[in-house]
N, C-alpha and C positions, 0 to 999 in steps of 0.2 A: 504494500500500500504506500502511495506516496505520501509527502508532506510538504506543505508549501505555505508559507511565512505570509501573512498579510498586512500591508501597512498602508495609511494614506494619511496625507496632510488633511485631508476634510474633518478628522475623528481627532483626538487628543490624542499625545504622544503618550505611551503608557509612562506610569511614574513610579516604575519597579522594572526589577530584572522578569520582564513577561511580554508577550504578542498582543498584539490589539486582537489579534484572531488566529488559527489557525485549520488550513484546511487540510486533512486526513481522507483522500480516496476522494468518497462523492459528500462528505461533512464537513458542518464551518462549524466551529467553538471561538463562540467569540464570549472575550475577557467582558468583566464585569464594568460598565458606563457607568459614570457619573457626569454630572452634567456643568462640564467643562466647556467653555466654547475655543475651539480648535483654533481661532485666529489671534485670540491675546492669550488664551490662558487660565482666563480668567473663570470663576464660577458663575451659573445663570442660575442666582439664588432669592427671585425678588420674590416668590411665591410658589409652592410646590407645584401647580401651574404648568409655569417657567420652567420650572425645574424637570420636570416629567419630558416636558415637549424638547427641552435639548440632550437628555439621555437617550430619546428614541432616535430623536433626527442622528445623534452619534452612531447609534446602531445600523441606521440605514445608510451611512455614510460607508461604513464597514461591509454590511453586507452588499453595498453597489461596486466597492474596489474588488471582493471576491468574487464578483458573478452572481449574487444573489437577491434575494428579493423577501420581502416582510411574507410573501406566503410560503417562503422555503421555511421557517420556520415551523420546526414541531415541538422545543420546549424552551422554557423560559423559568427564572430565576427572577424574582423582586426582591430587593431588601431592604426595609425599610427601618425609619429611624423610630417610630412612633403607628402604631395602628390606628389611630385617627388619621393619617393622610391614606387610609384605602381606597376609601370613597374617589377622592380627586386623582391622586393615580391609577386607576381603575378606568376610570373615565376614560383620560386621556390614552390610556398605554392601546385601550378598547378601538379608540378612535384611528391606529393603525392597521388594524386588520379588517376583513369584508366577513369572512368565513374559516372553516375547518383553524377552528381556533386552537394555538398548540398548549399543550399538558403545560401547566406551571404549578409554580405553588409562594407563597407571599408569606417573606415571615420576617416579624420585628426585631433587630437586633440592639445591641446596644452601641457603639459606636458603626459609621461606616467610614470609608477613610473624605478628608480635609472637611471634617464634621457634615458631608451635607447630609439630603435627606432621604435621598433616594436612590440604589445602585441595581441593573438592571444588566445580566450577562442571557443569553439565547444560547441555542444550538439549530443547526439550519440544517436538513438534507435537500442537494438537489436530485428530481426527482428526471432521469433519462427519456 
């Protein structure tokens, strides 16, 4: 099975010894997003909101450099800061996909890294 590195200036540079994604055969594992904006650095922290909508668009940033697309997706990974924001990230994260919605599961932790509030990693198959 091969493997092949993913990387693009659209997404945040990872801020650890790890890939922004990695593709394995016909799968993408992509790293866990926070919602960094790729062009200063900076966090998109005005409201979990904000926040949601620049961890997905990071993902779709990711999954467009490797060939992929929000309905390669078959699981997903929330992690959240506090279970009061499910509602508003639910929403939004909802607001990506049409159908054949994939397996996740959403659970509250206690810190996530550069305190934000929301981190959001996928797995993608494409399908031949």
């Amino acid at each position: 099975m091969s493997k092949r590195i993913i990387h693009t200036d659209k997404a945040p540079a990872p801020i650890g010894p790890y890939s922004q994604a990695v593709v394995a055969g016909n799968m993408l594992f992509v790293s866990g997003q926070v919602a960094i904006i790729p062009a200063t650095g900076d966090l998109a922290t005005g409201d979990i909101v904000t926040e949601t909508h620049q961890v997905m668009k990071n993902i779709g940033a990711i999954l467009d450099a490797a060939g992929f697309h929000f309905s390669d997706i078959v699981k997903t990974s929330i992690f959240l800061s506090d279970m009061g924001l499910f509602a508003s990230v639910n929403e939004v994260y909802g607001s990506y996909f049409t159908s054949d919605f994939p397996a996740r599961e959403t659970v509250a932790v206690k810190t996530l890294p550069k305190n934000v509030n929301v981190e959001i990693t996928v797995t993608a198959i494409a399908v031949a």
